[in-house]
C-alpha positions as CSV (number, residue, x, y, z in Angstrom):
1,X,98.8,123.5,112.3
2,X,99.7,120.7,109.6
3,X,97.0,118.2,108.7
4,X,95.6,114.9,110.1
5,X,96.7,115.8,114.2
6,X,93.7,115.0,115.8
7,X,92.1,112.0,117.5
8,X,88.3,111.3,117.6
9,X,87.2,109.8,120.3
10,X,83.6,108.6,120.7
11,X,82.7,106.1,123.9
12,X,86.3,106.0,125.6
13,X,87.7,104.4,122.0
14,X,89.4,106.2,119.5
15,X,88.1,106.1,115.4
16,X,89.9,103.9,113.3
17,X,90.5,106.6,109.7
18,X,88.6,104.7,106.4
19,X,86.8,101.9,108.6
20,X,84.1,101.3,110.8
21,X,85.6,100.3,114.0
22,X,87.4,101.6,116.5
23,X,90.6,101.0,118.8
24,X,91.6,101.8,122.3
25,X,95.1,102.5,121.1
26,X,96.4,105.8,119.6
27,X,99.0,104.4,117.3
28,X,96.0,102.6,115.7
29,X,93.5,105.5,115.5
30,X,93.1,107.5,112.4
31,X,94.4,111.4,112.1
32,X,92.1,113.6,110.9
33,X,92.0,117.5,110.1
34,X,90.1,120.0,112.9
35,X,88.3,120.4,109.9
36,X,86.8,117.1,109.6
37,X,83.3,116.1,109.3
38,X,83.8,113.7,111.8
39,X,85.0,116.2,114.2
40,X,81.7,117.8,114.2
41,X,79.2,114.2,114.8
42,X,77.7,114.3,117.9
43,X,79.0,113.0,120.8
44,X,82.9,112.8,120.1
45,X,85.7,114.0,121.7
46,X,88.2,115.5,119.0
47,X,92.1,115.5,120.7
48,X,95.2,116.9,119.7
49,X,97.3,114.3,118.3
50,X,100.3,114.9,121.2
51,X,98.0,115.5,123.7
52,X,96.0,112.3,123.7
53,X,97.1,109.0,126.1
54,X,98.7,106.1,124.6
55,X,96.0,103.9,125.2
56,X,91.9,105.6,125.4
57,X,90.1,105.3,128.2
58,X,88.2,102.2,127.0
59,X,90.8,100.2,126.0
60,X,90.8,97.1,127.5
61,X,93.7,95.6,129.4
62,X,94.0,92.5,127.1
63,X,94.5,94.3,124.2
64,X,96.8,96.7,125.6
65,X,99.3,94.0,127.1
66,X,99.2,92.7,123.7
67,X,100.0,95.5,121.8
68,X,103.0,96.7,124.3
69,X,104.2,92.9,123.4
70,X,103.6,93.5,119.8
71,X,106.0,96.5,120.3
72,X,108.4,94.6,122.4
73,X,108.8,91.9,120.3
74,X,109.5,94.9,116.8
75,X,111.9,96.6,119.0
76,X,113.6,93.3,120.1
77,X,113.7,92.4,116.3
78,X,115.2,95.7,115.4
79,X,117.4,95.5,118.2
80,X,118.7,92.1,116.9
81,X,118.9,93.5,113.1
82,X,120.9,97.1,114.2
83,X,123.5,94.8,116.3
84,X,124.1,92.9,112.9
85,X,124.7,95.8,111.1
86,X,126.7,97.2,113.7
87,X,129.2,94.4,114.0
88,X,128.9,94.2,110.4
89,X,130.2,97.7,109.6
90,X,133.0,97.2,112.3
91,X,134.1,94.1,110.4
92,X,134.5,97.1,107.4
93,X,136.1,99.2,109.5
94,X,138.3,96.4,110.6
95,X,139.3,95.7,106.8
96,X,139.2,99.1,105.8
97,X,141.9,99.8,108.6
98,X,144.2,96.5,107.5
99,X,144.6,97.4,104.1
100,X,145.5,101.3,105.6
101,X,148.1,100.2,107.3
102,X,149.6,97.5,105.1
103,X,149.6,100.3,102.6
104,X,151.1,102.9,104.9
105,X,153.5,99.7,105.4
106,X,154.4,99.6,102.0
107,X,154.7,103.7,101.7
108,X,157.2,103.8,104.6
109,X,159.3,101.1,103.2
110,X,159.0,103.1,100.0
111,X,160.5,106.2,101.3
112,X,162.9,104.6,103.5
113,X,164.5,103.1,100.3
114,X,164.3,106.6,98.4
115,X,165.9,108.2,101.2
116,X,168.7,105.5,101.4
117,X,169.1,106.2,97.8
118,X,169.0,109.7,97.6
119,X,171.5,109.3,100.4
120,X,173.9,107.3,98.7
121,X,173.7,109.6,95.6
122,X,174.7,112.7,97.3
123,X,177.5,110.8,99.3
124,X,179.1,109.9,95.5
125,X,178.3,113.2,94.7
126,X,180.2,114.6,97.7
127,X,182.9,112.2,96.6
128,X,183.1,112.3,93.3
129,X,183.0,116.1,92.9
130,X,185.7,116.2,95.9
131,X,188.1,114.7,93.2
């Protein structure tokens, strides 16, 4: 087991790591070590990190519809910022692919002159050395 994956809970709220209070939210609440001295004060209720609920028993309701908005609200924001960079890396793509083909363009009329040439050489070939 790696370090800092369990919860303290003492009167339905978890501990908030390096402060005095404490939170009814686990994303919040500090990690600490099995080993902790917290883990051994009276009283507390020490939880595996994936085990314990989003929100502690105490939590109240207020702060838990505001948190879930807080998160809504990121995850609308990042939403917004990944659709940007999507339809600016398709704009790339978009570029990338028009200078492709305008150069494959430019290739194919390339070799279509080369062949022509190399064409009309071996005809005078052909004629010349039939003479």
């Amino acid at each position: 087991m790696g370090e800092n994956q369990f919860l303290i809970m003492k009167r339905g709220l978890y501990y908030v790591q390096d402060d005095a209070k404490r939170t009814g939210i686990k994303a919040l609440a500090g990690r600490y070590p099995i080993n902790a001295p917290e883990c051994n004060a009276p009283d507390v209720t020490v939880l595996n990190e994936d085990l314990a609920p989003e929100f502690a028993p105490g939590c109240f309701d207020d702060e838990k519809v505001e948190f879930l908005t807080q998160q809504n609200e990121q995850l609308r924001e990042e939403a917004e910022r990944l659709t940007k960079e999507r339809d600016r890396l398709q704009q790339l793509a978009n570029s990338a692919n028009a200078i492709f083909y305008k150069d494959l363009k430019v290739l194919a009329d390339r070799n279509k002159a080369l062949e022509e040439a190399l064409t009309t050489e071996l005809l005078r070939e052909e004629v010349g050395g039939g003479v």
